[in-house]
C-alpha positions as CSV (number, residue, x, y, z in Angstrom):
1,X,0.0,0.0,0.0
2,X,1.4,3.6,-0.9
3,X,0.5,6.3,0.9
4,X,0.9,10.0,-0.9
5,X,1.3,12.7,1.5
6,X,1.4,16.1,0.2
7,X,4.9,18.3,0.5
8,X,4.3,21.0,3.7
9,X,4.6,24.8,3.7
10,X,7.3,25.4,5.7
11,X,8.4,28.8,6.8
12,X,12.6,30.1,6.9
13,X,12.0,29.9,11.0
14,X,10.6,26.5,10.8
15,X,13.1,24.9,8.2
16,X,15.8,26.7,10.9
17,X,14.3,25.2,13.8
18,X,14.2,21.5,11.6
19,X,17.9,22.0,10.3
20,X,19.1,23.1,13.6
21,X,17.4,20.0,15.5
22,X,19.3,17.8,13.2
23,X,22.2,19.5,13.2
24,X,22.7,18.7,17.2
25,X,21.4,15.4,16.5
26,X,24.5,14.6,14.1
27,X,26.5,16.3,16.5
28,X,25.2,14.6,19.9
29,X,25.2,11.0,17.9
30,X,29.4,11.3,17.9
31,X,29.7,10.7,21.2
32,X,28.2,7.1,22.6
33,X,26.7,8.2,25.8
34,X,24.5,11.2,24.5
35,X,20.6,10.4,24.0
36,X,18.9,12.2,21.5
37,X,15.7,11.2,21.9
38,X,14.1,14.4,22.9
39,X,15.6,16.2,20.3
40,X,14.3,13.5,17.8
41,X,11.1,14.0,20.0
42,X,11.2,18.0,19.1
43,X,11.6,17.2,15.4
44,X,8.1,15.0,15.8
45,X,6.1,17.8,17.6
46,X,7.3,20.4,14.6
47,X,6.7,17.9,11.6
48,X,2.9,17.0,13.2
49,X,2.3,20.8,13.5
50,X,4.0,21.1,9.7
51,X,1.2,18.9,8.9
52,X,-1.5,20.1,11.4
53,X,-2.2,16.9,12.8
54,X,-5.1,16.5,15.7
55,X,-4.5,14.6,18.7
56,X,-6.1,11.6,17.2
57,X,-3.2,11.5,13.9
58,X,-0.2,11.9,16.3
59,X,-1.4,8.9,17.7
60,X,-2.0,6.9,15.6
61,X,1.2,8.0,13.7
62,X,3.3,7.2,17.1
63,X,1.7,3.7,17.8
64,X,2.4,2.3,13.6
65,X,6.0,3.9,14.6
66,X,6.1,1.6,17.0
């Protein structure tokens, strides 16, 4: 089953925010005792607001992610 979900408007400040989430996650990743997953967590909560997702999606979304 494919699944075609439409490209986002994203704004300069949210792209920022994205590439500099990312950008610590590379960073943090070098070194074996860092955890990243709030900062992966962050990058979740921007992309479901990209897409305007309701409570209901996120879930859903988070428990096939699973």
């Amino acid at each position: 089953m494919q699944i075609c979900v439409p490209d986002p408007d994203i704004n300069p400040s949210q792209k920022a925010l994205l590439e500099n989430l990312v950008d610590k996650i590379l960073a943090e990743r070098t070194a074996p005792d860092k955890d990243v997953d709030a900062l992966e967590k962050e990058i979740d909560r921007v992309v479901y607001s990209l897409y305007d997702l309701s409570r209901e999606e996120i879930e859903i979304v988070e428990r096939v992610a699973e």
